[in-house]
C-alpha positions as a printed NumPy array, in Angstrom:
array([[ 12.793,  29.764, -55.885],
       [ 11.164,  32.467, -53.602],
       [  8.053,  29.917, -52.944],
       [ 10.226,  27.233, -52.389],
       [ 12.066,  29.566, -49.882],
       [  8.733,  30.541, -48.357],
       [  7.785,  27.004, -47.874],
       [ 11.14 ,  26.092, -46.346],
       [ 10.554,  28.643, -43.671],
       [  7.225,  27.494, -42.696],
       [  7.965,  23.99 , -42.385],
       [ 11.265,  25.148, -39.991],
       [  8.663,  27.541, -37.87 ],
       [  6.394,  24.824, -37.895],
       [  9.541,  22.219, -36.668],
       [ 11.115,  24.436, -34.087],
       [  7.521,  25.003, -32.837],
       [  7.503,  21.235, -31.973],
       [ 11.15 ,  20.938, -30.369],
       [ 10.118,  24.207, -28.091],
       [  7.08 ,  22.332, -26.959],
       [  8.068,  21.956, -23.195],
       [  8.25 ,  18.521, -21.082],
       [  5.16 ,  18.6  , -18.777],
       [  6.026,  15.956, -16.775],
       [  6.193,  16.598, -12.752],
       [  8.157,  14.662, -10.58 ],
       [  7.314,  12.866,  -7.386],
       [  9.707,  12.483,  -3.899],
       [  8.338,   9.984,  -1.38 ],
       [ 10.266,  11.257,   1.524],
       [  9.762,  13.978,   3.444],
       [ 11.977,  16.433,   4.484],
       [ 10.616,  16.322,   8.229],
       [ 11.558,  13.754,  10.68 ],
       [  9.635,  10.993,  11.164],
       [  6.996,  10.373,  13.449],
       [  8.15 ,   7.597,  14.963],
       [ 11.39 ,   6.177,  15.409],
       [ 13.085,   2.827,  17.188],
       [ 15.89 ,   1.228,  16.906],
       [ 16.121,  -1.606,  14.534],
       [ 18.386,  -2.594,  10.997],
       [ 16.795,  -2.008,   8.116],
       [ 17.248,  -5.845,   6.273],
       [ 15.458,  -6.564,   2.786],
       [ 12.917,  -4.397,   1.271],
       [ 11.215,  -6.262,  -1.883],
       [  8.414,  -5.345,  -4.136],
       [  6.272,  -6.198,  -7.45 ],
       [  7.406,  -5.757, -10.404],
       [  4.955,  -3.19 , -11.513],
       [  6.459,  -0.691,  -9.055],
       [  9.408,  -0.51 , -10.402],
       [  8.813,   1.772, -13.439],
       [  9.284,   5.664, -12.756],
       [  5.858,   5.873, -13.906],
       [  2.732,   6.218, -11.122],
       [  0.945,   3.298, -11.06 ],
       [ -2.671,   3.973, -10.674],
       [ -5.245,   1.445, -10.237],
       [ -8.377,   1.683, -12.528],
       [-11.159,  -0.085, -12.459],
       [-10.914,  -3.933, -11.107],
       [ -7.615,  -5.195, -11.83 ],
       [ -6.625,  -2.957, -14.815],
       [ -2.788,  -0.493, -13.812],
       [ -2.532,   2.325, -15.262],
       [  0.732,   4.013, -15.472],
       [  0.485,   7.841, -15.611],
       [  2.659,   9.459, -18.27 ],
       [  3.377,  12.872, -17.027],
       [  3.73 ,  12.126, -13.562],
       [  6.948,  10.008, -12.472],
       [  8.723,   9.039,  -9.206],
       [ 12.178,  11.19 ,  -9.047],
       [ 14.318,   8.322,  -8.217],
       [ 13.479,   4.803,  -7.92 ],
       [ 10.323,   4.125,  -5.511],
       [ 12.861,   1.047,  -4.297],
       [ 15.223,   3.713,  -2.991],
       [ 13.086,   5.878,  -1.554],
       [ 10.734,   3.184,   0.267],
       [ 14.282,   2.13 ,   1.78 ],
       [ 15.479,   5.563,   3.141],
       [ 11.849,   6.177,   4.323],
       [ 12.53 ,   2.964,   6.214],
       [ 15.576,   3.184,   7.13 ],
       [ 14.435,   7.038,   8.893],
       [ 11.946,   5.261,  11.083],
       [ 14.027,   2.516,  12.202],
       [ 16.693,   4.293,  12.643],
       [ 20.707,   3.006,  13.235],
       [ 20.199,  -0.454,  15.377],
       [ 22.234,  -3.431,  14.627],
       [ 19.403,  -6.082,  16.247],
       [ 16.971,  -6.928,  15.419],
       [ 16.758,  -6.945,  11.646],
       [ 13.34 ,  -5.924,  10.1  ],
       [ 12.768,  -7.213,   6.283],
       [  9.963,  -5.791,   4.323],
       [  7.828,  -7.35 ,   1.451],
       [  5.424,  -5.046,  -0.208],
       [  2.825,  -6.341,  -2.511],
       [  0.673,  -3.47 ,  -2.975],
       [  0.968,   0.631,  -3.148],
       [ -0.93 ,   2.647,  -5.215],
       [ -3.302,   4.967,  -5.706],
       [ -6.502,   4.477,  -7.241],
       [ -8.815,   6.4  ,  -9.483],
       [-11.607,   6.191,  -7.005],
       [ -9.167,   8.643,  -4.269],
       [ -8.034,   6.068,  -2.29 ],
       [ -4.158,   4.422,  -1.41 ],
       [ -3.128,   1.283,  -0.631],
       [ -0.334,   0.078,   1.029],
       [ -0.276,  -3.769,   1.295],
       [  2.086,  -6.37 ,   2.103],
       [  4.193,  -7.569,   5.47 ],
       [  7.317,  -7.769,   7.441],
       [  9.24 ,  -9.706,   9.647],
       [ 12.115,  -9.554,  12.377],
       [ 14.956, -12.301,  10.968],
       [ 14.702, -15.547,  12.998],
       [ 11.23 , -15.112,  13.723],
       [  9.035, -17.61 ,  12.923],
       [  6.152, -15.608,  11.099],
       [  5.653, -12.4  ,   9.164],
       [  3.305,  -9.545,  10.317],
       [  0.791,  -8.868,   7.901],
       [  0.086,  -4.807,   7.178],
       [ -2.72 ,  -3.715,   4.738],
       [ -4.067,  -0.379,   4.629],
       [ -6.285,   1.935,   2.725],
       [ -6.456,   5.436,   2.892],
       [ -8.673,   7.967,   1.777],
       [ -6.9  ,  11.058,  -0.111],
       [ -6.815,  14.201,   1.468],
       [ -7.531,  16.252,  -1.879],
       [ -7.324,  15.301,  -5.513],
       [ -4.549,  14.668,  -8.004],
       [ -1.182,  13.234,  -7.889],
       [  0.348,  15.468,  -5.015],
       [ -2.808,  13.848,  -2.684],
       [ -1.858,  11.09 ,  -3.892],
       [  1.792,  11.094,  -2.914],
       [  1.268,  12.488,   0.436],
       [ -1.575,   9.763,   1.22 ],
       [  1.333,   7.129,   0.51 ],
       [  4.107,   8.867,   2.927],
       [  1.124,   8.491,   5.577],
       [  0.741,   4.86 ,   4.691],
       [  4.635,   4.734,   4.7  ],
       [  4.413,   6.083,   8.199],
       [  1.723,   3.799,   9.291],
       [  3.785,   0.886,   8.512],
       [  6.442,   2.476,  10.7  ],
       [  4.553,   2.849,  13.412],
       [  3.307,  -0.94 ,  13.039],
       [  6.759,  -2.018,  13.135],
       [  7.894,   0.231,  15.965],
       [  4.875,  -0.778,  18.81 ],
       [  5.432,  -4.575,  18.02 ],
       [  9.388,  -4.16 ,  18.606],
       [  8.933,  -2.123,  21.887],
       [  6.289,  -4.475,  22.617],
       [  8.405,  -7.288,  22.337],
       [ 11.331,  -5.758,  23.768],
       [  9.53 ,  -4.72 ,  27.115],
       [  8.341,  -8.719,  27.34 ],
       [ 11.458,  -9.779,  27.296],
       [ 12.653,  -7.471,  30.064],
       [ 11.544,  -9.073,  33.581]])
């Protein structure tokens, strides 16, 4: 009986061993808690993106067209929500005109770069404004890569924000 004793220990060391083993996974917030850089006065309308965003996962583009979903590193709330309050920040509280926003691409990829690809367009317009932009990580590793997309976040911003003054000070005689 002792050995069988002996043996039932081990094999519970060995067992709570495993269920101490602690979760290494880090978690990922796309906004910022600083104000944006550029604001205007628009509705935020649709937002839409792929389907392969909408994991908690990072998606992570290998080599050519192969995604690679990292398993320790995870978005802390939907990306959908967050790209919408990121949004919604730089457009700020305007009921006219209404901005929607398609995204088709952003990522990061394994050779330090972000992309940020897709378009958006003021309802009632007749066409969409196309955005696509790649930037170059500022450092290594997953917190580069976050930042690099809350710059390409920005960028869009700033897109939409000079073509709606733009637009506004035309119409103005």
């Amino acid at each position: 009986m002792t050995a069988m004793k002996q043996w039932f220990r081990a094999l519970t060391i060995l067992l709570a061993g495993c269920a101490a083993d602690p979760d290494s996974t880090t978690y990922y917030l796309l906004s910022d808690t600083q104000v944006p850089t550029r604001q205007c006065s628009a509705q935020l309308g649709t937002v839409s993106m792929p389907g392969y965003l909408n994991k908690s996962n990072i998606a992570v583009q290998g080599s050519g067209n192969q995604l690679i979903y990292a398993n320790t590193h995870r978005w802390a709330e939907p990306l959908a929500s967050s790209l919408k309050r990121e949004l919604r920040a730089c457009l700020g509280n305007g009921e006219k005109p209404i901005v929607d926003v398609f995204i088709d691409h952003f990522h990061g990829a394994t050779n330090g770069r972000t992309v940020l690809a897709g378009s958006w367009r003021i309802r009632g317009a007749d066409a969409a404004q196309i955005h696509s932009e790649t930037l170059a990580q500022q450092g290594v590793g997953y917190d580069a890569m976050v930042d690099s997309q809350r710059t390409l976040i920005q960028g869009l911003c700033s897109q939409i924000c000079s073509n709606l003054e733009q637009a506004e000070s035309q119409s103005q005689p």
